[in-house]
N, C-alpha and C positions, 0 to 999 in steps of 0.2 A: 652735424650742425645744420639747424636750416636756412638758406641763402636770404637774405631779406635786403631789401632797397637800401639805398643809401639816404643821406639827411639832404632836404632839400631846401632851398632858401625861405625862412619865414619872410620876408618881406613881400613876395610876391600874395602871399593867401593875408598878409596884413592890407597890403592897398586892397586887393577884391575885397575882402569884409570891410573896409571899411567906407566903402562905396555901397551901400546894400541897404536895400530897404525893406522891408517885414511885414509885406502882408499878412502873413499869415505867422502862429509860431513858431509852425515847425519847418519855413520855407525860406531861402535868403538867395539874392540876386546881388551880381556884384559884376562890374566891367572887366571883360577880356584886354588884357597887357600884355607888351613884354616883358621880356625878364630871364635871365638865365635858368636851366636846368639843367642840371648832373645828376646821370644814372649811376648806379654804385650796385655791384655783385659784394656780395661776402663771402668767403669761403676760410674754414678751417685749415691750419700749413702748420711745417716744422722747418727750423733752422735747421741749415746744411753748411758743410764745409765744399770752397771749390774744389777737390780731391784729396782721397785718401786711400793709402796704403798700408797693407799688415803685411810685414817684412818676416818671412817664416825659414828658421834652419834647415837649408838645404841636405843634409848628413847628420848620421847622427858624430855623438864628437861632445864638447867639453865648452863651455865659454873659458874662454880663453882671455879677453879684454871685453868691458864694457868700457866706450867712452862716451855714453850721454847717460842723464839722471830725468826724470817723469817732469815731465811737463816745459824739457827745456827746445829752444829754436834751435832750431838748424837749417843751414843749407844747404842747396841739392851736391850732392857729391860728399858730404860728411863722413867722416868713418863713425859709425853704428857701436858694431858689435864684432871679435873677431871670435873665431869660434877654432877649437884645434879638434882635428877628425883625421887620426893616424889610418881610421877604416874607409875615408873617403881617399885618402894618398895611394893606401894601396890597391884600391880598386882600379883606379888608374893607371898603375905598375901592370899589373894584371890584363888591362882590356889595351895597355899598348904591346905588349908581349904577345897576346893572342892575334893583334894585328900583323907581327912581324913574322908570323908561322907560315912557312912556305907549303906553298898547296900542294897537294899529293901527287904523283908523275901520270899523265896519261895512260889508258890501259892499250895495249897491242893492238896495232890496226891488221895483222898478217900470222899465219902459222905456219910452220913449214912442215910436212907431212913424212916421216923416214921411209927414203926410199925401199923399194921389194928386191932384196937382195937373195937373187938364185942362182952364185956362181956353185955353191958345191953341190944343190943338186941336179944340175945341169954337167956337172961332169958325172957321175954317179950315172946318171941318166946315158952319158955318152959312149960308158965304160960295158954297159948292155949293149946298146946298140952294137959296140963295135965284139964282143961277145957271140952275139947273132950272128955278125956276117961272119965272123970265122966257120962257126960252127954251119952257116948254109954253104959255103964253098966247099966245104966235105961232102956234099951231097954228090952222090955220083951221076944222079940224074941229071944230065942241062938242063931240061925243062925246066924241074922243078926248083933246083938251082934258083935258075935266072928267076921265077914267079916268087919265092923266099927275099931274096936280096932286095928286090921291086918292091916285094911288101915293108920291108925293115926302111929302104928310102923314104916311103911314104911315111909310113910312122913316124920318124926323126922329123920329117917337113912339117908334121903337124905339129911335132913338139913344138920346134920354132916359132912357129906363127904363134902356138896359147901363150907362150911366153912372151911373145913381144906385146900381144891383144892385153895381156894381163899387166903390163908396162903402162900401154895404152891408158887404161882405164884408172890405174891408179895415176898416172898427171891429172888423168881429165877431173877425179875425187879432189887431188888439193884443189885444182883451180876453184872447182864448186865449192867446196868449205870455205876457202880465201874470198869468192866475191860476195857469200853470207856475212860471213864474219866481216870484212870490210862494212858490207850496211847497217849492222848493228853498232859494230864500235864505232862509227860515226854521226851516228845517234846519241850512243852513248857521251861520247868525247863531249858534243855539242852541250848537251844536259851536264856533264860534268863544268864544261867552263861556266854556264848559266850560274851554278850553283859557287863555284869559286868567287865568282864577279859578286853573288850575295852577300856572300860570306863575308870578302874584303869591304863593301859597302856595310855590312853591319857591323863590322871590325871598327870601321871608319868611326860609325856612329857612337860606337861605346865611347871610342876613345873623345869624343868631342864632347862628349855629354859627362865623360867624367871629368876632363877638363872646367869644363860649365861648372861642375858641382866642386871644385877644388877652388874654382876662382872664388865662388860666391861664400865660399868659408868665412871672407869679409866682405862684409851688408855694411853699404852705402845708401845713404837720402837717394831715392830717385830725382825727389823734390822737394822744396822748403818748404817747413812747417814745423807742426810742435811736437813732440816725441810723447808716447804714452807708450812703457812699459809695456809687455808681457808679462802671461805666465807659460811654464814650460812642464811638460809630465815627467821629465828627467829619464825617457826612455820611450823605445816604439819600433815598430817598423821601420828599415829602408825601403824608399822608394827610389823609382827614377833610374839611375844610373844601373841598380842592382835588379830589375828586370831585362835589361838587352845585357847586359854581363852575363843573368845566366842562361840567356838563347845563345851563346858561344861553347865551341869547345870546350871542356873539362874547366869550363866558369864551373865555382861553388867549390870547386875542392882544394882551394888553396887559402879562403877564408872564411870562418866563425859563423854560423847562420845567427842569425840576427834576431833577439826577443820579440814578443808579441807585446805590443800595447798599443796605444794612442792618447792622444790628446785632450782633456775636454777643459770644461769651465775652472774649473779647481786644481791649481799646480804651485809649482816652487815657482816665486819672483824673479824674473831676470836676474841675475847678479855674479860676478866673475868666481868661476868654479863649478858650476850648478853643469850637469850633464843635460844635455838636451838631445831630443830625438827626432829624423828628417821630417818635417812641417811643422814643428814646435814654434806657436808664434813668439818673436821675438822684441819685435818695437814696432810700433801703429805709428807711422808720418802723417800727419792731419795739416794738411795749406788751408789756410783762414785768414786769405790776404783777402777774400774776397767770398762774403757769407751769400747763402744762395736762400732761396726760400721754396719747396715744392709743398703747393697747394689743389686742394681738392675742388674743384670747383664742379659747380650742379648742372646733368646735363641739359636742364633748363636756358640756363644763361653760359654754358661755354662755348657755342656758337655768337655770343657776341665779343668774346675775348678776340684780342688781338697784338701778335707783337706787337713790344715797344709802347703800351699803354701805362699810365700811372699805376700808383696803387698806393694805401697808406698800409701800419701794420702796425697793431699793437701786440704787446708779451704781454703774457701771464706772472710774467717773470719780474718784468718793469712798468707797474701801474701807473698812469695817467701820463707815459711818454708815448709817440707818435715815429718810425720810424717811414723813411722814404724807401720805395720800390718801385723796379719796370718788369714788365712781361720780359722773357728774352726765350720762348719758346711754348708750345703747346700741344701736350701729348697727343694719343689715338689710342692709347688702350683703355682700355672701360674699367671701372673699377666698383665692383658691387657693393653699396653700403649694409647697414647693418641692418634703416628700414623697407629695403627694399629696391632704394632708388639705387642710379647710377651716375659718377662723376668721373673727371678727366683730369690726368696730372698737368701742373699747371706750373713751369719753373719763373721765377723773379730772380735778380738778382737784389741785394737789402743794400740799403746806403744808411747816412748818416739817420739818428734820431735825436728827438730833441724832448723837451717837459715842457708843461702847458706854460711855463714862465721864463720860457726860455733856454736853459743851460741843456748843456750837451748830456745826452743820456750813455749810458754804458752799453760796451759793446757786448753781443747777446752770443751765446755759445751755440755750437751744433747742437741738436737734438730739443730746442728747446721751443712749446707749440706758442702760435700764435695765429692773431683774426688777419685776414686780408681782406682789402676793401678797393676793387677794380673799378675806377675809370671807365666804364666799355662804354657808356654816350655823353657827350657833352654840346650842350647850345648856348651860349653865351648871350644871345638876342633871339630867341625861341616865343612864337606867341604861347603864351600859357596859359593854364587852368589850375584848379585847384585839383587833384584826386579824386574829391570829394564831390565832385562837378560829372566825371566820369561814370556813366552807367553802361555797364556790362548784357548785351540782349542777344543771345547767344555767341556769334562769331564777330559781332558789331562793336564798335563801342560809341555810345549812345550821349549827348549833352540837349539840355531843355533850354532852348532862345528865349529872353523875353521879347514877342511882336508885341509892342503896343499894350504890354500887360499881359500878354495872352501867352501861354505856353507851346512853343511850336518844337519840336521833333527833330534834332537832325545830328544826320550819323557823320564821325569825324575819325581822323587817322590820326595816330598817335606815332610818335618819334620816340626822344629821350622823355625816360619816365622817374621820377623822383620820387621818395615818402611822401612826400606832403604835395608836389606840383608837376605835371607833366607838360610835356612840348606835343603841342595840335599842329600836324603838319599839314592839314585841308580838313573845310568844313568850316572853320570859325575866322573871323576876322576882329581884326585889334579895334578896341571900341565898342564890340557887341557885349550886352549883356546876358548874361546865363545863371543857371541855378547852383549856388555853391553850397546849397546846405538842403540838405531834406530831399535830393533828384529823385532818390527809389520812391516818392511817395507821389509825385506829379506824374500826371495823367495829360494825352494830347487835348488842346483848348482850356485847359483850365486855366483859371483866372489868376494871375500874382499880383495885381496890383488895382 
């Protein structure tokens, strides 16, 4: 829709024409006055409700109670809808029993290595040795005697020593495996408790969220308004609760994997018995204590909106009534039209309307379109002109003086601008006379009278 000026006062273009004289036919002069002027934006809108909620089944599960019927009031905290879902209880059961599972035992920080036991053969070994010295003391020779016995000591001493080095070396191997294995299992331990503390924090979370979903089995008004019915697909997907269920422990094996569907535009009516499945919408609460209006306005003229400005507004709905409106906010995001152009959402909120004869008009529903008509300049004791007075010469805006009969030139600043009369905010003075009919055709010096 294209924005077009608002209605401006005929009385002011009735006093200038009717002060005018005619030189010529196609030229009229008439005395600069005061006189009010109101600018006016138009912009296309739709009725809105102050908020609104679609109350959707949290599980899936059975209507259980309907206690409201289509189109009735409510208020906030009402009971709705109750809904019975044996499959939301036992998930519950399930994600708090998973909670109460005691975490696994830590693994060994230590190993104990069996010791090297060489009592037997170390006597075996003793039972030679002492063998040899029998057998070197029959020698008859002393010398060689005593260099036999010499040698059989020595041997035994060596014995000793490998076996104690061999002692040796197996403490020093546990200790080595004990301070490995100590740095790993305490790595590990560490990473194990990390993973516990998750675990019980996810534990946590199921159970709170199946709680959530068992409370919400009964759907309350958040807030007052009128109730509009659902419909439901009688079947679907769980969500919510049954994704961190089955990031648990042996979650899934203790209950029914759940159908495949969804929800769309075509379902069974809300009504007590009807199965419903988790996001099946169930009752829409619509608040309409207070009708909003967002408007499209041109990004021409919405830099002269401003909170808190008037505005009138008729329906399409209610012809020839008049309803009252204020700005009460003014978007930033752009909104591309269909020819091209660009507008900006525009909130009012709507007040009372009336009919050109007075009586009170009916009150207007959400969704239903209508004209807005913004307030954005107003002068009250404004000097004015006619429009029609106005010549446009490129970035100027241009008005023809009568000097003395003579047409003289002079460029003027423009305020509040109306259909039919605008506000001269410099350039013109009250009393002067100027051209109000036929400007595009006068030329500087020409003759009006």
């Amino acid at each position: 829709m294209t924005p077009r000026r608002g209605l401006a006062p005929l009385l002011v273009l009735l006093a200038l024409t009717g002060c005018t004289s005619e030189p010529t036919p196609s030229v009229q002069v008439g005395d600069v006055r005061r006189a009010p002027v109101t600018e006016v934006v138009e912009a296309p809108a739709t009725i809105g409700a102050r908020a609104s909620a679609t109350l959707r089944a949290p599980a899936t599960g059975t209507i259980a109670k309907l206690y409201v019927r289509e189109g009735q009031r409510v208020r906030k905290g009402d009971l709705l809808v109750r809904i019975s879902s044996p499959q939301a209880r036992a998930q519950l059961g399930q994600a708090r029993r998973a909670a109460r599972t005691p975490a696994p035992p830590s693994p060994a920080t230590s190993v104990r290595l069996p010791s090297l036991n060489t009592a037997g053969f170390d006597r075996k070994v003793a039972a030679h040795f002492a063998k040899a010295r029998k057998a070197a003391r029959k020698v008859a020779d002393a010398r060689v005697r005593k260099q036999l016995l010499n040698a059989i000591d020595l041997a035994q001493a060596q014995h000793r020593a490998q076996t104690a080095a061999l002692s040796t070396i197996t403490a020093q191997l546990g200790r080595s495996i004990n301070g490995v294995l100590s740095g790993v299992t305490s790595g590990l331990a560490g990473s194990m408790a990390s993973l516990q503390a998750a675990s019980k924090a996810q534990a946590r979370a199921a159970v709170k969220a199946a709680e959530s979903t068992v409370a919400a089995l009964t759907v309350k008004a958040p807030f007052g308004g009128v109730v509009t019915l659902g419909r439901v697909s009688g079947g679907g997907a769980a969500g919510g609760v049954e994704s961190l269920l089955g990031q648990l422990p042996g979650a899934g094996q203790e209950l029914p994997s759940l159908p495949a569907g969804g929800s769309g535009p075509a379902g069974t009516p809300v009504a007590a018995g009807v199965p419903v499945a988790a996001g099946d919408p169930l009752v829409t609460v619509t608040d309409v204590s207070t009708l909003l209006l967002d408007a499209d306005v041109d990004e021409t003229d919405v830099l002269m909106v401003r909170k808190g400005i008037e505005a009138q507004v008729e329906l399409d709905a209610v012809p020839g009534a008049t309803y009252s409106a204020r700005v009460t906010g003014i978007g930033v995001t752009p909104k591309q039209g269909t020819t091209g152009g660009v507008s900006y959402p525009v909130r009012l909120t709507l007040g009372a309307g009336a009919f050109d004869d007075g009586t009170r008009a009916p009150t207007p529903k959400p969704g239903m379109s209508a004209v807005t008509r913004l307030t954005v300049r107003e002068s009250p004791a404004a000097i004015s002109a006619p429009a029609s007075a106005i010549v446009s010469s490129g970035r100027e805006s241009v008005v023809w003086v009568d000097r003395n009969g003579v047409a003289e030139r002079r460029v003027v600043k423009l305020g509040a601008q109306g259909e039919a009369v605008v506000e001269v905010l410099t350039g013109l003075s009250v009393g002067e006379r100027i051209v109000v009919k036929g400007a595009d055709s006068v030329r500087q010096g020409q003759r009006l009278s």
